[in-house]
FITINU-781730 format. One record per residue (C-alpha): z, x negated, y; residue in three letters. Coordinates in steps of 0.2 Angstrom, whole numbers, plus 5000, padded with zeros to 4 digits. Example, Ala and Ser with C-alpha at 12.3 -4.5 7.8 and 13.67 -1.06 7.14 Angstrom:
503949384978ala;503649324995ser;
//
This chain:
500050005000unk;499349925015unk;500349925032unk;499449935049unk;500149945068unk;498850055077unk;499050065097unk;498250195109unk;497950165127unk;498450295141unk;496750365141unk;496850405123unk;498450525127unk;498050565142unk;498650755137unk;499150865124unk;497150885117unk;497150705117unk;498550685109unk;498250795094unk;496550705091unk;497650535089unk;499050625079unk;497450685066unk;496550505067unk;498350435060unk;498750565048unk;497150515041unk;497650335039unk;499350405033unk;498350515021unk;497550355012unk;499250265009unk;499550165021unk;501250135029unk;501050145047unk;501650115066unk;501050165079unk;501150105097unk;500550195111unk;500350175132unk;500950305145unk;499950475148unk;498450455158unk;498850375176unk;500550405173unk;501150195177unk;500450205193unk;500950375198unk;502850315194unk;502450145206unk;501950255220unk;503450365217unk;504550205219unk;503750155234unk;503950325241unk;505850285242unk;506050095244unk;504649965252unk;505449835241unk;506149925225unk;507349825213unk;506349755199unk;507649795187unk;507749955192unk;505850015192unk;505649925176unk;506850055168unk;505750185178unk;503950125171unk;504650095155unk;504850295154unk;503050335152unk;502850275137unk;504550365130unk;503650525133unk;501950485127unk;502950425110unk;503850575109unk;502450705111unk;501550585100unk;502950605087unk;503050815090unk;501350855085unk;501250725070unk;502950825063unk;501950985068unk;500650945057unk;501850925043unk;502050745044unk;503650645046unk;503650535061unk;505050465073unk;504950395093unk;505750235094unk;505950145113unk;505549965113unk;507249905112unk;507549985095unk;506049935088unk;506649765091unk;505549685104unk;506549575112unk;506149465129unk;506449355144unk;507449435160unk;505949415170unk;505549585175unk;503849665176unk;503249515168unk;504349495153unk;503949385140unk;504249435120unk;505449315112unk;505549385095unk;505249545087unk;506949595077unk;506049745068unk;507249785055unk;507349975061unk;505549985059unk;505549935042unk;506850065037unk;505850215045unk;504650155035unk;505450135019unk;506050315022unk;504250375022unk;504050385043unk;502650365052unk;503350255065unk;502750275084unk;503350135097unk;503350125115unk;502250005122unk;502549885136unk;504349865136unk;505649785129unk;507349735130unk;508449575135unk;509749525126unk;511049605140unk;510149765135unk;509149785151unk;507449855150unk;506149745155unk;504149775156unk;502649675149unk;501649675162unk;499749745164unk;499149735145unk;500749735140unk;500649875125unk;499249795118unk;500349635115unk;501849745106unk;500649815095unk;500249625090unk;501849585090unk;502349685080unk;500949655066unk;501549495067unk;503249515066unk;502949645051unk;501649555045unk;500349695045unk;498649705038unk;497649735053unk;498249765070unk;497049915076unk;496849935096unk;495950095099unk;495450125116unk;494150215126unk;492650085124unk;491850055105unk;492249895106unk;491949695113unk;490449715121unk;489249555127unk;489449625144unk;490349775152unk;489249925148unk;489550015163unk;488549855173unk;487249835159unk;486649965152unk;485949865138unk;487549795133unk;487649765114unk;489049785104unk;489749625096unk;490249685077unk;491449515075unk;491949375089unk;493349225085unk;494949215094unk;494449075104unk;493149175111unk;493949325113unk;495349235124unk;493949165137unk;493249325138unk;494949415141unk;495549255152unk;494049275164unk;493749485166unk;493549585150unk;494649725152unk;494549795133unk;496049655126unk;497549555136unk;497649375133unk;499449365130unk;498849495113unk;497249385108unk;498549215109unk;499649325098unk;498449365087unk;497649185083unk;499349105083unk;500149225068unk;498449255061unk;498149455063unk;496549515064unk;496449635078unk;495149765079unk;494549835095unk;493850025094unk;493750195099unk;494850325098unk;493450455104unk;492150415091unk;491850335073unk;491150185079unk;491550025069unk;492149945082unk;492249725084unk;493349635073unk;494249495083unk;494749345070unk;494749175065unk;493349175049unk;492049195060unk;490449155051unk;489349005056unk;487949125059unk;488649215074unk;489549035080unk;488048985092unk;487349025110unk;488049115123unk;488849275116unk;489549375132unk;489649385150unk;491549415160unk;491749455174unk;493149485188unk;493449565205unk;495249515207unk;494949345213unk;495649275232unk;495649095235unk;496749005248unk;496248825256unk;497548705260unk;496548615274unk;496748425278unk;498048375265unk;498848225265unk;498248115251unk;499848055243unk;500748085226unk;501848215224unk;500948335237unk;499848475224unk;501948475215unk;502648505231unk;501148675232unk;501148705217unk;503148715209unk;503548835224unk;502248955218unk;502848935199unk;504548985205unk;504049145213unk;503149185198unk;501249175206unk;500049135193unk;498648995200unk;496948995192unk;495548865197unk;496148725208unk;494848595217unk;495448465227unk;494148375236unk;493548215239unk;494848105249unk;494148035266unk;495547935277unk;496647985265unk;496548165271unk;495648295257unk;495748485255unk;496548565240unk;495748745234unk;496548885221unk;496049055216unk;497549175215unk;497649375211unk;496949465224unk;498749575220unk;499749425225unk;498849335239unk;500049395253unk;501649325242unk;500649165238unk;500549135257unk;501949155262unk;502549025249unk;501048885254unk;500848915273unk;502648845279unk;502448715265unk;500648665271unk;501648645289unk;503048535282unk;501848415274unk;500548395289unk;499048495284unk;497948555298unk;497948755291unk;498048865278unk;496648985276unk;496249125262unk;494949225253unk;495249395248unk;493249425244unk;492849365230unk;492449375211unk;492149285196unk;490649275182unk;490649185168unk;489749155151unk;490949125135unk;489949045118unk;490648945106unk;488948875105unk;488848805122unk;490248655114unk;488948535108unk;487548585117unk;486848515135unk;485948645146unk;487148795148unk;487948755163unk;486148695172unk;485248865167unk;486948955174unk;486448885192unk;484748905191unk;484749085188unk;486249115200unk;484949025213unk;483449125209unk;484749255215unk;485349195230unk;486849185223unk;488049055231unk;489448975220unk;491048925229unk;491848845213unk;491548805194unk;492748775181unk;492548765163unk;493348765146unk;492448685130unk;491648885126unk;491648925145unk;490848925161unk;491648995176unk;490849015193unk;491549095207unk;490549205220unk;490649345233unk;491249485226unk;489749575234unk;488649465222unk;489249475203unk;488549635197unk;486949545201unk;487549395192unk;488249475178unk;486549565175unk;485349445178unk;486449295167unk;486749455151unk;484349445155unk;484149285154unk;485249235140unk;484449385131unk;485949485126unk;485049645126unk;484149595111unk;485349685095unk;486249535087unk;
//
């Protein structure tokens, strides 16, 4: 008897017609043997209607406190999840995320799982239950509810197929799947039917919505094979693991992209040890994650040093680097809030020359201007107006020919 952890996104039980689909698509998997759990995201928009609730009655709301608010949206959606299973005749129980074990870090909205303690999970399920968890949440070890942040249900649901050591992990979503490009920007996206961890991470890292990264790392360090589907349709869906066959391994195989991208220049730097520490440590500290970083070519000692930032978080990352940029003598500190990213992920690109010259070739025959380029050993990254990637994002998924059905 086979045990899988299913998730369901907020769209998939956005209400109560929603929800009974997803109650029969699991009594289905019930109904072939299989021992299951189940973790689910809140109704709908339900997360950010609670955020603007919060904001409604404080401009700084405590962080502890609101975790404990967002955490309840997925309570409810477990719950009703857990009613129409039961009225169906099947035996189910809701269980929050602190008694299903998931246990993590004090930093809230951002909590980190430390370790998956699932031992109520496993006697639901030895009593015949159908076990549905509450995604995105967890709980420290001074009982305080704590978030996961944006993703953050998909990476319980690995978590606890790791932790269970489950099957598969299913996520089922509203898309069909990994896709070599988003659909809604090229309509003649393909559906990739398998893609290796590696991959998947880049392509999650640098835009594609459909899986977090913190659930791909997950998956890839405890070996679960996670499949990424539909909850709408019968689709196949993509299986994300790390057997992928040599005959898929080769080219470029997707296109990500991301409009949540500002950049902030630290102008006339002083070129001296310890100054990108003295930048960069503060930023750490309050939590602000940095993404590209350039520093340019040093002339009389002076340089200019670039990073990319969340768009989300560019007012807190300036406050942190403009009063430091002051104390250490550089001329200004300026930002970017217009910007977006587009890049091509292939594990074939590793040992092959060329990629990254046709990348600029065709983002010139666009007129498309790249500000910076990072890369990984499967990646190429540039980033350009935001204005600009749809354009990019098509005509890279045309001249790569990703329309054509692999």
């Amino acid at each position: 008897m086979a045990l899988i952890v299913q998730k369901y996104g907020g769209s998939s039980v956005a209400d109560a017609e929603r929800i009974k689909g997803v109650a029969r698509r699991i009594a289905q998997a019930k109904d072939k043997g299989n021992r299951v759990v189940v973790v689910v995201s809140a109704m709908g928009d339900t997360t950010d209607e609670l955020i603007n609730l919060a904001y409604q009655l404080s401009e700084q709301p405590s962080e502890r406190e609101l975790d404990v608010l967002l955490s309840t949206g997925e309570i409810v959606s477990s719950t009703l999840l857990t009613m129409a299973l039961r009225a169906m005749g099947y035996e189910a129980i809701s269980l929050t995320g602190a008694q299903a074990g998931i246990r993590t870090d004090a930093t809230y909205n951002r909590a980190r799982i430390l370790k998956v303690e699932a031992k109520r999970v496993v006697k639901e399920l030895e009593r015949g239950n159908i076990v549905i968890v509450a995604g995105f949440q967890g709980v420290t070890d001074d009982m305080d509810v704590t978030t996961l942040g944006r993703g953050g249900s998909d990476t319980t649901a690995v978590a606890l197929a790791a932790g269970l050591g489950a099957e598969v992990c299913q996520i089922y979503t509203d898309v069909e799947g990994v896709y070599t490009a988003d659909p809604r920007l090229v309509p003649g996206a393909q559906r990739l039917s398998e893609i290796g961890y590696e991959e998947m991470l880049e392509l999650a890292s640098y835009g594609a919505k459909v899986m977090h990264p913190r659930a791909v790392e997950l998956g890839e360090l405890f070996h679960v094979p996670i499949l990424v589907a539909s909850s709408f349709t019968d689709s196949p869906g993509t299986l994300i693991h790390g057997g992928v066959s040599m005959e898929v391994r080769e080219k470029v195989r997707s296109i990500a992209h991301d409009l949540d991208v500002a950049k902030i220049t630290v102008v006339g730097v002083p070129d001296q040890p310890g100054i990108a520490a003295a930048l960069f440590e503060p930023l750490a500290r309050a939590n602000i994650s940095v993404d590209t970083i350039v520093q340019n070519a040093s002339i009389n000692n002076i340089t200019d040093l670039t990073f990319t930032v969340a768009k989300s978080q560019l007012e807190k990352a300036m406050a942190v680097v403009a009063p430091i940029a002051k104390s250490i003598g550089a001329r200004e500190c300026v930002s970017d809030a217009k910007l977006g990213k587009v890049s091509i992920v292939g594990t074939g690109m590793q040992n092959t020359p060329g990629y990254a010259a046709r990348m600029f070739g065709i983002l010139s025959e666009q007129g498309i201007n790249i500000q910076l380029i990072t890369t990984s050993e499967i990646r190429i990254t540039c980033i350009i107006d935001e204005s600009k990637v749809k354009d990019a994002v098509r005509a890279l998924h045309r001249a790569f020919k990703l329309d054509i059905d692999k």
